[in-house]
C-alpha positions as CSV (number, residue, x, y, z in Angstrom):
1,X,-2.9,-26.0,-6.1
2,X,-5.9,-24.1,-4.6
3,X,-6.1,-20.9,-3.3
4,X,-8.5,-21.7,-0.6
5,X,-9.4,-25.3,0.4
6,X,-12.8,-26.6,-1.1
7,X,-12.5,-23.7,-3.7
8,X,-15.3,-24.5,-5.8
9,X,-14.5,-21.3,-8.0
10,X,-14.9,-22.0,-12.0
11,X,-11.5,-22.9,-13.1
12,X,-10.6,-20.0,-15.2
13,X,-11.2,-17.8,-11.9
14,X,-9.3,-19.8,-9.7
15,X,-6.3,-19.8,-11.6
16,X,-6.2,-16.2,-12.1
17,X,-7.0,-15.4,-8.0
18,X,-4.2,-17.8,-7.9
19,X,-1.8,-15.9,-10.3
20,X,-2.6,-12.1,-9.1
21,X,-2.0,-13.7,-5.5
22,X,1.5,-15.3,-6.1
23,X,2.6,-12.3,-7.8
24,X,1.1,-10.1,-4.6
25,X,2.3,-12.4,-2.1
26,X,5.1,-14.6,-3.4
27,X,5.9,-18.5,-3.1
28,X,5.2,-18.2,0.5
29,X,1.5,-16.5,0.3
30,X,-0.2,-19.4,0.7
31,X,1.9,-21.1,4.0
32,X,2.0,-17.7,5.2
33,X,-1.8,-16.8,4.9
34,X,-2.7,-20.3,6.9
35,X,0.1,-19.0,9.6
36,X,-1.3,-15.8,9.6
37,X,-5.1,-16.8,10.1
38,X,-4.8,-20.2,11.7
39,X,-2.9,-19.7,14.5
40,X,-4.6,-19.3,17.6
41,X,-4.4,-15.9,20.4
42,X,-5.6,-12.2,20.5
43,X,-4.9,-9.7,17.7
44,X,-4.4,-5.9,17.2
45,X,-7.5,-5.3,15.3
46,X,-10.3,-7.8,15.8
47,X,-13.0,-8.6,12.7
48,X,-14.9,-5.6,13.4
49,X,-12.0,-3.1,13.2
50,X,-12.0,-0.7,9.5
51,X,-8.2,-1.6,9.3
52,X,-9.7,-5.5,8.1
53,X,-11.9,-4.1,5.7
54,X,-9.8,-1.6,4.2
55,X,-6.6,-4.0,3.9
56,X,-8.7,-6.9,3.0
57,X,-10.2,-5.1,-0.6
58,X,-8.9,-4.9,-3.8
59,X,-8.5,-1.1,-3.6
60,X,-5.1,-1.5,-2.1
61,X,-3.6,-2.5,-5.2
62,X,-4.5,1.5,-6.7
63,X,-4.2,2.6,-2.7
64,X,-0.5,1.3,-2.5
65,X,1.0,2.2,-6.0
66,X,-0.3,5.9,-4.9
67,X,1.2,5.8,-2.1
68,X,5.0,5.1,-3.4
69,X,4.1,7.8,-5.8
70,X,3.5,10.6,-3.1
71,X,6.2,9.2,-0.6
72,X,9.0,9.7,-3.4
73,X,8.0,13.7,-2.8
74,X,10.2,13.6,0.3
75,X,14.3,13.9,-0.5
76,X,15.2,11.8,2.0
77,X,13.1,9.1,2.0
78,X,13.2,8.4,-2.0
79,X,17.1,9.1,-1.3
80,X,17.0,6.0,1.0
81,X,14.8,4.1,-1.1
82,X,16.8,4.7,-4.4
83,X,19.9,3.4,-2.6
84,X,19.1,0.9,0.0
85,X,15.3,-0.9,-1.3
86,X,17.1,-2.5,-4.5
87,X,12.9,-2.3,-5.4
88,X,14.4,-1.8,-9.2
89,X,15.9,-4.9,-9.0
90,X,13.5,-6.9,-7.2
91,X,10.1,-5.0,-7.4
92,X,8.0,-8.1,-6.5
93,X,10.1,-9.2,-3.6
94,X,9.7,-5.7,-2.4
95,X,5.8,-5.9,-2.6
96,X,5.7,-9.6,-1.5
97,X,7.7,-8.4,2.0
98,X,4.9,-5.2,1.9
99,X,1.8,-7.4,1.8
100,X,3.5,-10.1,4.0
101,X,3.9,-7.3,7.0
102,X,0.6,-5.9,6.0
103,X,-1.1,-8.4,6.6
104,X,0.8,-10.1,9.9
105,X,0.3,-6.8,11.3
106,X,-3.6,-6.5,10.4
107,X,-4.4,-10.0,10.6
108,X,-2.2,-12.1,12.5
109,X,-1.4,-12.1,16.1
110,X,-0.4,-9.9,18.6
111,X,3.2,-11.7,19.3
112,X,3.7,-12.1,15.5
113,X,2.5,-8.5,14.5
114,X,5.1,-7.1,17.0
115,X,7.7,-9.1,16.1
116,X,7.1,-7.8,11.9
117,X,7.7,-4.7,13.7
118,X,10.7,-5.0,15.3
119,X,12.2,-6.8,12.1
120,X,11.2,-3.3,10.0
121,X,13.1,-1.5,13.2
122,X,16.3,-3.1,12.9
123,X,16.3,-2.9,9.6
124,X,15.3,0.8,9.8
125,X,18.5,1.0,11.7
126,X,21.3,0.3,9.1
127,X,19.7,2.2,6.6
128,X,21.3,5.7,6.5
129,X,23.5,7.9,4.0
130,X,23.4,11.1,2.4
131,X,21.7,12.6,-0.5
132,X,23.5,13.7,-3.2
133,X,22.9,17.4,-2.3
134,X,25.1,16.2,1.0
135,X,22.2,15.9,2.9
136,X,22.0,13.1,5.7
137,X,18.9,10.5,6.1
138,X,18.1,7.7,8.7
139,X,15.1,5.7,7.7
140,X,14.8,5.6,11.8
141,X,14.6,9.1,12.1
142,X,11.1,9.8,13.7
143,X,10.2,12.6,11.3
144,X,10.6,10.4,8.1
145,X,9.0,7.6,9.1
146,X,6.2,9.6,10.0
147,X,6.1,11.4,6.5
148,X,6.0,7.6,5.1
149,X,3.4,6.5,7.5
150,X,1.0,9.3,6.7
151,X,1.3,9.3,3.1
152,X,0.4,5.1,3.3
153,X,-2.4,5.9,5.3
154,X,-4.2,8.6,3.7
155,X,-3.3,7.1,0.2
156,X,-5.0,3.5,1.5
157,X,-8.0,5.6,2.8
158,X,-8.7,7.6,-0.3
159,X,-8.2,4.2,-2.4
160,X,-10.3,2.6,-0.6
161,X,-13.0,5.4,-0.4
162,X,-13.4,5.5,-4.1
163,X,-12.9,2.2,-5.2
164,X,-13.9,-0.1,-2.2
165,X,-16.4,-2.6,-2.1
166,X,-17.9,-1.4,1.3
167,X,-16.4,2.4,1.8
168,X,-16.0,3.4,5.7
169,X,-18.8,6.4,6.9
170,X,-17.2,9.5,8.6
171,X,-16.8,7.5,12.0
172,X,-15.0,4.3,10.4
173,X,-12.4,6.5,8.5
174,X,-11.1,8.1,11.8
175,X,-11.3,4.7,13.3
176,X,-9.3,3.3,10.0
177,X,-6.8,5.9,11.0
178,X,-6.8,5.4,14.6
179,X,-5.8,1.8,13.8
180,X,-3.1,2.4,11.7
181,X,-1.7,4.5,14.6
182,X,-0.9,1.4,16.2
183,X,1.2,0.2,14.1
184,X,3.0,3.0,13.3
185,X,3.8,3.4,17.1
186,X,5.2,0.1,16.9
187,X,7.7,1.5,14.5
188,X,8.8,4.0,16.1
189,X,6.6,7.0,14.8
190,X,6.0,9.4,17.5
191,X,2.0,10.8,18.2
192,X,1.0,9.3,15.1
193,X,-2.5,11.2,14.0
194,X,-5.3,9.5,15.2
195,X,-8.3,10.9,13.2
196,X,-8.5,12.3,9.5
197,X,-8.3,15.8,10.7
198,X,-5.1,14.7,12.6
199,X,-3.9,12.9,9.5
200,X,-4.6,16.4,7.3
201,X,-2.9,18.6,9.3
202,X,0.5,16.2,9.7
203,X,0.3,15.8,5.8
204,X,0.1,19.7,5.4
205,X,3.6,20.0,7.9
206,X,5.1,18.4,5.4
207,X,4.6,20.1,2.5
208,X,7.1,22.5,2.6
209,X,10.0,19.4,3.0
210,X,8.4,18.3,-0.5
211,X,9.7,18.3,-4.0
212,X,10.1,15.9,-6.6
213,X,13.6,15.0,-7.2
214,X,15.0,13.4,-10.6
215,X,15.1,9.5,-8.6
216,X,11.3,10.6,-7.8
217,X,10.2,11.6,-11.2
218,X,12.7,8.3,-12.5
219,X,10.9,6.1,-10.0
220,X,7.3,7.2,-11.0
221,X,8.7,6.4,-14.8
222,X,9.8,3.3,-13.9
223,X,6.1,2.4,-11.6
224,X,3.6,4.0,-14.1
225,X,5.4,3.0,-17.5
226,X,7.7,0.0,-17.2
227,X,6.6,-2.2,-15.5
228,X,8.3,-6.0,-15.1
229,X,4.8,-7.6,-16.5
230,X,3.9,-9.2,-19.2
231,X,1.7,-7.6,-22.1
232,X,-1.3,-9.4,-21.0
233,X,-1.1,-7.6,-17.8
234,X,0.0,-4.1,-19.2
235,X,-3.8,-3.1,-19.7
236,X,-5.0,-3.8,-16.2
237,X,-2.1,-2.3,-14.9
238,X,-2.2,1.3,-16.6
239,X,-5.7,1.3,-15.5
240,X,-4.7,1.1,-12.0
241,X,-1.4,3.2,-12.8
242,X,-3.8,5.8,-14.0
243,X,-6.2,6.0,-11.2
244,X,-3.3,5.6,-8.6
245,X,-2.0,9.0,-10.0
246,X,-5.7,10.7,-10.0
247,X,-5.5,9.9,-6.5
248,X,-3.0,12.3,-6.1
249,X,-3.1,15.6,-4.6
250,X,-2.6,18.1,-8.2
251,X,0.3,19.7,-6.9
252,X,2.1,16.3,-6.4
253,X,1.4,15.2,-10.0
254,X,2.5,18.3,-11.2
255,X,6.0,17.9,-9.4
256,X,6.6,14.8,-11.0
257,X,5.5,15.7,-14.2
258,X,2.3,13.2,-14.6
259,X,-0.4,14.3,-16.8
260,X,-3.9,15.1,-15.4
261,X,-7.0,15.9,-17.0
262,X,-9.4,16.0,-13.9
263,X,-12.4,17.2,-15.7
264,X,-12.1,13.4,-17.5
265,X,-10.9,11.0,-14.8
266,X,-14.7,10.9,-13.5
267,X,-15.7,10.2,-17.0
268,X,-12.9,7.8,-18.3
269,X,-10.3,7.1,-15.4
270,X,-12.4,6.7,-12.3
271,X,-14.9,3.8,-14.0
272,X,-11.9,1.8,-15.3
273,X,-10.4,1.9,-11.9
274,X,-13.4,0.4,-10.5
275,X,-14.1,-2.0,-13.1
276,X,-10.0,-3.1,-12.4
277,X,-11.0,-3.5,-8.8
278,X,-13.9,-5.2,-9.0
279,X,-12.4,-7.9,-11.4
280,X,-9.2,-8.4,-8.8
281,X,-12.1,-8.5,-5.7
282,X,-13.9,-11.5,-8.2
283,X,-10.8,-13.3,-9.2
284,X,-9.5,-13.2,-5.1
285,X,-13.0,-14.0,-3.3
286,X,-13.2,-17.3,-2.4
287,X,-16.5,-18.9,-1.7
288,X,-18.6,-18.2,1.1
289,X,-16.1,-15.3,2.2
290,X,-15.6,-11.9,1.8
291,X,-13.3,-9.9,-0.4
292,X,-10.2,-10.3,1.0
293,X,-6.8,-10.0,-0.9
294,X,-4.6,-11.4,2.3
């Protein structure tokens, strides 16, 4: 099975786009991608908007794992996550469902986009319980899904700032933002930021609701140092691991007890993140096309 129809890609490169894309997008990723870019009517974003470009690279594979990393800071949401995701016991189904809505929302259209939205919502809806400190959480309460929302965004942005092909100027970065707005209206964030300096100042409200908690610092264990891959993959993966984590603002390594050494990470982390990234952009690009992981 190809990839892409009329993939002309050397053999050994197809079958590895093919193998990083069924583990990123499941047994589905190929029925759904046709769906997804096939089917006729308007969109959300349309090919000119920074959402496509910034989804569409292979910096969202160190953009995404950073962005679990800094969402576990809040109580509630890792509280909700460590009890209702199952993400332990099914880490790719969890990503699979991530990249799936990802991309239905970025790509796909309008009608299908809102209806990923609505599915989240309900689902949103029956997840609720209480931490073990006796505090209560809704993942539908507005505030915590804003806190997620946020943290996604500005991880994607710096991601794909460092490592991306084609990195956004100061005007495409607010736009990038502005964009993801509209899908987090959809669900259910109120006033979402709409420009970087909007984004900056929500993340900043939050900081005093942060701290790392032991199902944070046991999840980042789990994401940064085991894996469910096999050894062949283990050396790609702590590259991006390690980057994801340099990524991160110092305080919220500190909390969960990561190493840093930032006077090294431009020498020694930094270029093996981009070397990573621009194998995954070669092994996914198809011919005549731009990089695009979805």
């Amino acid at each position: 099975m190809r990839l892409f129809p009329g993939d002309h890609r050397p053999a050994p490169r197809a079958r590895l786009g093919e193998m990083i894309f069924s583990r990123v997008a499941g047994p589905e990723g190929p029925r759904n991608r046709a769906r997804i870019h096939d089917t006729p009517g308007p969109r959300w974003f349309g090919p000119e908007r920074p959402i496509r470009r910034v989804h569409g690279d292979a910096s969202m594979f160190i953009g995404g794992l950073s962005a679990l990393l800094l969402q576990s800071l809040h109580p509630l949401a890792m509280a909700a996550v460590a009890a209702h995701s199952g993400f332990r016991g099914d880490p790719w189904g969890r990503l699979q469902r991530t990249s799936t809505f990802l991309a239905v929302t970025t790509y796909g259209p309008a009608e299908r986009a809102q209806e990923a939205c609505e599915r989240v919502r309900a689902v949103h809806d029956t997840v609720r319980g209480t931490t073990a400190e006796g505090q209560p959480y809704a993942a539908a309460d507005p505030h915590l899904l804003c806190w997620v929302h946020v943290a996604e965004v500005d991880s994607f942005l710096r991601a794909h700032q460092r490592y991306g092909a084609r990195p956004l100027d100061d005007e495409g970065c607010d736009a990038y933002v502005a964009d993801m707005a509209r899908i987090a209206t959809a669900l259910g964030v109120p006033d979402p930021p709409v420009d970087r300096a909007g984004l900056a100042e929500r993340l900043a409200a939050y900081r005093g609701e942060l701290r790392a908690t032991a199902e944070a610092r046991n999840t980042a264990r789990f994401l940064l140092l085991d894996p469910p891959l096999p050894l062949l993959a283990r050396l790609p993966y702590g590259a991006i691991a390690a980057n994801a984590v340099s990524l991160l603002p110092l305080w919220a390594s500190r909390a969960l007890r990561l190493p840093r050494l930032p006077p090294a990470e431009g020498v020694c982390v930094r270029p093996l993140g981009v070397a990573v990234t621009a194998g995954i952009r070669w092994a996914l690009t198809p011919p005549r096309d731009a990089a695009q992981v979805y």
